[in-house]
N, C-alpha and C positions, 0 to 999 in steps of 0.2 A: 961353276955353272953345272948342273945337274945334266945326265946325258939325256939326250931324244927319243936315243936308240931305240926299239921296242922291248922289252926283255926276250930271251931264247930258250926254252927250255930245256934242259939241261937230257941226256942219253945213255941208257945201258943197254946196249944187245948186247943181250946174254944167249939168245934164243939161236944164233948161227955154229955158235961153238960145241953143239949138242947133234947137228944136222946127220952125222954118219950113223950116231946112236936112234936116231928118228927113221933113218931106212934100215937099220938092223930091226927094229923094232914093227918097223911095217910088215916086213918079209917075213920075220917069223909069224904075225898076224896071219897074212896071205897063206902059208906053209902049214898052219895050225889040222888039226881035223874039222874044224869047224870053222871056215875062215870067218876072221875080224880087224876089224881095223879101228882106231882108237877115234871118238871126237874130235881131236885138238886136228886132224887131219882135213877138218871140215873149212879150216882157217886160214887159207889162204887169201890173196887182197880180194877176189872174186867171191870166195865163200863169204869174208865177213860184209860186203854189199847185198849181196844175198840173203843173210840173214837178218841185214838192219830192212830187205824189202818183206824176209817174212812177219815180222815186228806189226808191218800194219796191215796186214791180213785181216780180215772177220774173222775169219777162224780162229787165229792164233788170239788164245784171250790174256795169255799171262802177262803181256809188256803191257798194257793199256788197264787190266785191273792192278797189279801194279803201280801204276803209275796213278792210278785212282786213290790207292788207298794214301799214296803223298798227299796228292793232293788235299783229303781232308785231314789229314793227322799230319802232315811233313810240319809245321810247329810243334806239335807236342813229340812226335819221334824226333827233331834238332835240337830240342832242349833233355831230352829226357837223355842224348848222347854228349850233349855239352856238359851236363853234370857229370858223365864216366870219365869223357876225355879232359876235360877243360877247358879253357877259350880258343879258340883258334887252332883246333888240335890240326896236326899233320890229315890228310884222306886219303888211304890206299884204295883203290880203285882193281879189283881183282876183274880179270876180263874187258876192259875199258873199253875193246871196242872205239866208236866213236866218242866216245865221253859223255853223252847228252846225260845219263842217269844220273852222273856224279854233281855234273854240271845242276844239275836243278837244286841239288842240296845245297850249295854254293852260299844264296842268300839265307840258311838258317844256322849255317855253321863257321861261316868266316873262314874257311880253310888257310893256315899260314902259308901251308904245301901241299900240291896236289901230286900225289905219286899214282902214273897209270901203268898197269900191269897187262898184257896182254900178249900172246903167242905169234899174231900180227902182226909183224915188224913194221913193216909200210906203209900200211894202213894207218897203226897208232901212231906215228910219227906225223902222218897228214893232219890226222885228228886233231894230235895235241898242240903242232903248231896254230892251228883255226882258233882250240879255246885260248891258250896264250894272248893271241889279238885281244878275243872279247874281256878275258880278266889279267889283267898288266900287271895286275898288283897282285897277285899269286903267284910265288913261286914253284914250277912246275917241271918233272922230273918223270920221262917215261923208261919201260922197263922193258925189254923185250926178253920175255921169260915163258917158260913152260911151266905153268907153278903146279900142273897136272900131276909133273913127277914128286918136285920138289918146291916146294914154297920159302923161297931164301933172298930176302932184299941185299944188293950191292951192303956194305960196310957204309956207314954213315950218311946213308940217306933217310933215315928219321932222327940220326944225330941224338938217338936214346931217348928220345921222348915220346909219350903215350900215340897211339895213332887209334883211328875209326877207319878200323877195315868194312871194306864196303865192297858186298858181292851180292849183285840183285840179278834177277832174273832166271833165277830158279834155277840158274845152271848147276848148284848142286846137287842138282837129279841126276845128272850124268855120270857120277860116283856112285858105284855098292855101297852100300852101309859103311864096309870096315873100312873101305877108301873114304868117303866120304868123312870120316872120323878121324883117321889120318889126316885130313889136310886143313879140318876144323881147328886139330890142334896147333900145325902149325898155323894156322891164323891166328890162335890165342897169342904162341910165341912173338910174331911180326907185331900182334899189337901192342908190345912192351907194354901191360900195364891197362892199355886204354880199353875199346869194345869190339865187337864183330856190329855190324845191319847187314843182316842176310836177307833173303825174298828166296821165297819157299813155294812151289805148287803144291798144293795141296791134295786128296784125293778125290775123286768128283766119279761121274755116271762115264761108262768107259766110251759112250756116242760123244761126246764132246772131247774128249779126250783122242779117241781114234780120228777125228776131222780136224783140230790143228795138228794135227804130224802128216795131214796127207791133204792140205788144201785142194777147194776146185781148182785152179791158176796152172797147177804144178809148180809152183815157186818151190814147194818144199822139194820135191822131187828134183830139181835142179841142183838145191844144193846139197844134195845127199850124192848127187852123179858126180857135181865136180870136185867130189871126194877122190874120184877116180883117174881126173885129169889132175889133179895134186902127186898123187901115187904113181901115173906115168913120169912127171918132171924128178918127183924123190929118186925113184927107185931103176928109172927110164924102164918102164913097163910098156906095156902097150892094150891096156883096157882099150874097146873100143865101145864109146858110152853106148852106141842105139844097138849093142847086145845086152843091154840089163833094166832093170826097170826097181824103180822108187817101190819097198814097200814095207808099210806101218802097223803095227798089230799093237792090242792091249793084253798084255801077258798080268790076268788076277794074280795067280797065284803069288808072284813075285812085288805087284805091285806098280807096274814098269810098263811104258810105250815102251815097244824094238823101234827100232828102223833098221832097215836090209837093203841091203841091195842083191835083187835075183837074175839068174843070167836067164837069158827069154829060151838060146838053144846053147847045145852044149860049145863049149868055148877052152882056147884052151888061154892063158894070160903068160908072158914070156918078160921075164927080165935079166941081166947079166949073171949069170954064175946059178941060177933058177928059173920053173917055170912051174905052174898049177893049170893043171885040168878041172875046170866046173861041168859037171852035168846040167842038162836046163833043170830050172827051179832049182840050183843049189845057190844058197845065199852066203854072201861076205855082209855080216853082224856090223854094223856100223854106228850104234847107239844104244843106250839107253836112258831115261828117263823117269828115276825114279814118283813117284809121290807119295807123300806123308799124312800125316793128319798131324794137327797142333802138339798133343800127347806124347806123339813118338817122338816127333824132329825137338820138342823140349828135354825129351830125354837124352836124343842124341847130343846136344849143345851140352848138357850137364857130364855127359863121360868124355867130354872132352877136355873138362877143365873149368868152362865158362863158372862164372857166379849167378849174380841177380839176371834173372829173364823176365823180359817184355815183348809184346806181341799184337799186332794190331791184323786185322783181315779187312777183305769187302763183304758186303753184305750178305750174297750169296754163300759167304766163304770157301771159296774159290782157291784163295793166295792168301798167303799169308807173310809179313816182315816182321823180323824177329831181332829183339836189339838185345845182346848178352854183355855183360862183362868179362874183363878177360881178368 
């Protein structure tokens, strides 16, 4: 007699065994001349609600064009990845977050195995147990990884067969070039064989650009702070948030939104064995965000490794999703 059970998805934190290396990592940040602090710091269980409430912002256009351009093309992008992968390819899920992106691919690519990847430990686990309910019949396997540093799946969890790495929302802006190219490559390697779907922001008029990093709401501003109550639990610092304030600039030259964080008056920040003095208006560098244009991020996909490129945008072109071979 067949079980009832529901299926369980199966667990790698990999992501707590790295945690001493993440507050050496922070403090040298903090200790720098120019303090900074990495993104992945933004992702704590509170950061990553935060960032699924900045998702439906007006401002914020990239999840919703995005999510526009599936909608007219996610058939011809499911099939044009079934011909790389195969039937029923494996789906690595880079940043999964809550899983809803992966999730909508679902009905065009049959996924055999849903591998979710994300820095989130608690969070993805919440996640990926909810989709499990909804798809029983997908085997599913999350990952709690830093793939920021290093992009390396557990030992046989695609079991050698071709996978469709899938990293949308444009979070490969948050990579320099030469990082960002580093870790394209290893996604070639993770996809034994198979493809990348990436989602790419593209470059646009810098007013639109400077209003989703700095919503009216202050959502965004919230979670750019409780980057700061993340780094007192890491590091047991003692930020005290209503001395700093959220701020977002379009830096041409480079290509790139900042986000900062500035201290409002001089302050001085204190944690075990260290401390930093800010003068007001000195900022701790807490992002960027690169954009592309089609020409350059196709170029970038090809010194990576990739093969054949494919690419579809919204009309505006705005965003763009990019399906390489690996």
């Amino acid at each position: 007699m067949p079980s009832l059970l529901p299926k369980t998805p199966q667990f790698f934190q990999l992501h707590h065994i790295e945690d001493q290396a993440l507050a050496t990592e922070a403090a040298a940040g903090l200790l720098a001349a120019s303090a900074w602090a990495s993104p992945k710091f933004f992702y704590d269980a509170l950061g990553s609600r935060l960032f699924d409430a900045i998702t439906e912002l007006a401002e914020y256009y990239p999840t919703r064009t995005e999510a526009g351009i599936f909608t007219a093309h996610g058939a011809e992008i499911g099939a044009a990845a079934l011909k790389l992968t195969g039937t029923a390819p494996a789906l690595v899920d880079l940043g999964a977050g809550n899983c809803a992106k992966a999730a909508r691919l679902f009905g065009w690519l049959q996924p055999r195995r849903y591998v979710a990847v994300d820095i989130s430990v608690d969070f993805l686990r919440h996640s990926l147990h909810g989709l499990q309910r909804e798809h029983p019949q997908v085997d599913m396997v999350g990952v709690g990884l830093d793939f920021s540093t290093q992009l390396r799946l557990p030992p046989d969890v695609l079991a050698g067969q071709p996978a469709l790495v899938f990293y949308p929302g444009s979070s490969i802006g948050n990579f320099a070039p030469d990082d960002a190219l580093r870790l394209l490559r290893q996604a070639r390697e993770a996809a034994a064989g198979g493809a990348l779907l990436i989602g790419v922001d593209l470059l646009k008029p810098p007013a639109l650009l400077q209003a989703a990093y700095d919503d009216d709401l202050g959502v965004t501003a919230a979670f750019n702070l409780n980057l700061l109550k993340h780094l007192n639990r890491l590091l047991g610092a003692n930020f005290d948030l209503r001395q700093w304030q959220h701020v977002a600039v379009f830096n041409a030259a480079q290509s790139r939104v900042e986000m900062h964080l500035q201290a409002r008056l001089a302050t001085t920040v204190r944690w075990p064995g260290a401390e930093r003095s800010f003068a007001a208006g000195e900022r701790v560098h807490t992002e960027n965000s690169y954009k592309w244009t089609t020409e350059g991020f196709a170029a970038l996909l090809r010194d990576a490794g990739f093969g054949s490129l494919q690419h579809w945008t919204d009309p505006q072109r705005w965003f763009g999703v990019f399906l390489a071979a690996g």
